[in-house]
Phi, psi and omega in degrees: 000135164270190201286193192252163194269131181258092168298139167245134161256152170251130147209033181326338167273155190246035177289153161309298186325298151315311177273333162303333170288323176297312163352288187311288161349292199261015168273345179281318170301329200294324235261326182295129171289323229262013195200156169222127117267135161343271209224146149200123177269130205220155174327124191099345212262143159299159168311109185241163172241166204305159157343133168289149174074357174293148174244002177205124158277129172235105176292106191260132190149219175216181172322339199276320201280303177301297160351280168315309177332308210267359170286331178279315200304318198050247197264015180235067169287141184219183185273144227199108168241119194258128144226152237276102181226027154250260178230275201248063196268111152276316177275300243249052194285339197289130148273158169334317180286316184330309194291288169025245198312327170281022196275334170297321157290318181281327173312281193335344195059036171274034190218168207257149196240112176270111174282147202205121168333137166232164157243162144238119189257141181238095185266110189271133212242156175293320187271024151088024185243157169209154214248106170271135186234151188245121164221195194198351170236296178205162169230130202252133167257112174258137128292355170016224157343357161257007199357085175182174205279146165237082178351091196282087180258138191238095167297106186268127192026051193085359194241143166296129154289278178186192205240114170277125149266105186173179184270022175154183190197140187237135155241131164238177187251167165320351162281322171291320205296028165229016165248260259221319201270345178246353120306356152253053174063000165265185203302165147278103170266133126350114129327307164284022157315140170253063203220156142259165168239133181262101181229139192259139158264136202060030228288116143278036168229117155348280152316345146288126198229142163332147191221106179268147179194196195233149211296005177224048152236143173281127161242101168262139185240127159226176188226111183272014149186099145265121170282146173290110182123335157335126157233158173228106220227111194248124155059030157070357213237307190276134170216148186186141186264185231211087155305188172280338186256346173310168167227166184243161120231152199256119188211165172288100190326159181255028169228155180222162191285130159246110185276129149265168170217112176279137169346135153109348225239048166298147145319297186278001174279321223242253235302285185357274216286301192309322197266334175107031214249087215245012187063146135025114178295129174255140203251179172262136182249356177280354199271141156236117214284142174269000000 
């Protein structure tokens, strides 16, 4: 027989939802030889990093939990199975029956480990001090509290782009480009793309449009008169204000996110069900007007 799969849980909110989920979860785990946990980090628990030897995290929560997960994990990432006990789950595709009926497949070590881009942003400060953030969907300059249009300048590997007018500017990664970067109108990128996405919000020039370019170019961003109320806001989770002498700059983590996924589980299967992508209305052709 082989060893048992050495599991970490995740269930840190302490909503019904969550904790009804974990219920299913760990009556399911009781019952298998075929999985040990490890660990389980639970509502109230300090930031702890995961277990030696664990080979799988299984997060219960919604994307926001994975989000967080794999930001705590820093350079010792291990594969990360979401299960879904929010609204709107991209990462957090498994619901509680899911996992159910896939518990046989997951002892087995039956599921596919996808790596999917992180960044890092280096917020550089007037006073010469700088704050590095680890993220996996984007990191955004808002105006938020200044509530006025702000200006954006944007380098791409030293070289100028431009200056965005607008209420912020995101570079995300193809994991983010279905969050934050596709409500304010840019594209959906493949998770495994090796791209940032640039998408500005709200542009008061028209003709500036989202912009793709590749994970192994530096994005510096500043704001030459940031008004009081600048955020520099990484994966909607991080918020930290954002001066006129700061600079953000945005690079490819020397770590990468690992999605597991069990068989029958797509990307474009997830966007189907989520997004509604339901085709084409089909009419009836038997019917006639008189």
């Amino acid at each position: 027989m082989p060893d048992p799969l050495q599991l970490f849980v995740i269930a840190r909110d302490d909503s019904p939802r969550v904790q009804e989920a974990w219920d299913e979860v760990r009556s399911v785990l009781k019952r298998r030889k075929g999985v040990e946990v490890l660990a389980v980090s639970s509502a109230g628990d300090a930031e702890e990093e995961r277990p030696d030897g664990a080979e799988l995290a299984v997060v219960i929560g919604g994307d926001g939990a994975i989000l967080r997960a794999c930001r705590a994990f820093g350079d010792r990432q291990i594969p990360i199975l979401g299960v879904n006990a929010g609204r709107l789950g991209f990462l957090a595709d498994l619901s509680p029956a899911d996992f159910r009926a896939n518990i046989r497949q997951i002892e087995s070590r039956n599921y596919s480990i996808a790596r999917h881009l992180m960044f890092a942003c280096e917020h550089h400060r007037t006073d010469g001090e700088v704050e590095t953030h680890l993220g996996l969907n984007e990191a955004a300059i808002l105006s938020a509290g200044a509530l006025q249009m702000i200006d954006v300048h944007l380098e791409i590997d030293g070289r100028e782009v431009t200056t965005y007018s607008s209420d912020g500017l995101i570079v995300s990664t193809p994991v983010g480009s279905t969050a934050h970067s596709l409500s304010a109108g840019g594209p959906i990128l493949r998770q495994d793309l090796q791209a940032f996405v640039v998408t500005p919000i709200c542009p008061h020039t028209l003709t500036v449009r989202p912009l793709v370019d590749g994970a192994d170019c530096v994005y510096r961003l500043t704001v030459p008169r940031a008004a009081d109320g600048v955020m520099l806001v990484i994966d909607g989770q991080i918020k930290t204000p954002f001066g006129s002498h700061d600079a953000a700059i945005v690079r490819r983590a020397d770590v990468a996110f690992q999605l597991a996924r069990i068989p029958g589980h797509s990307y474009y299967g997830t966007l189907h069900r989520k997004l509604g992508w339901a085709g084409q209305p089909r009419y009836r052709t038997d019917l006639h007007s008189d």
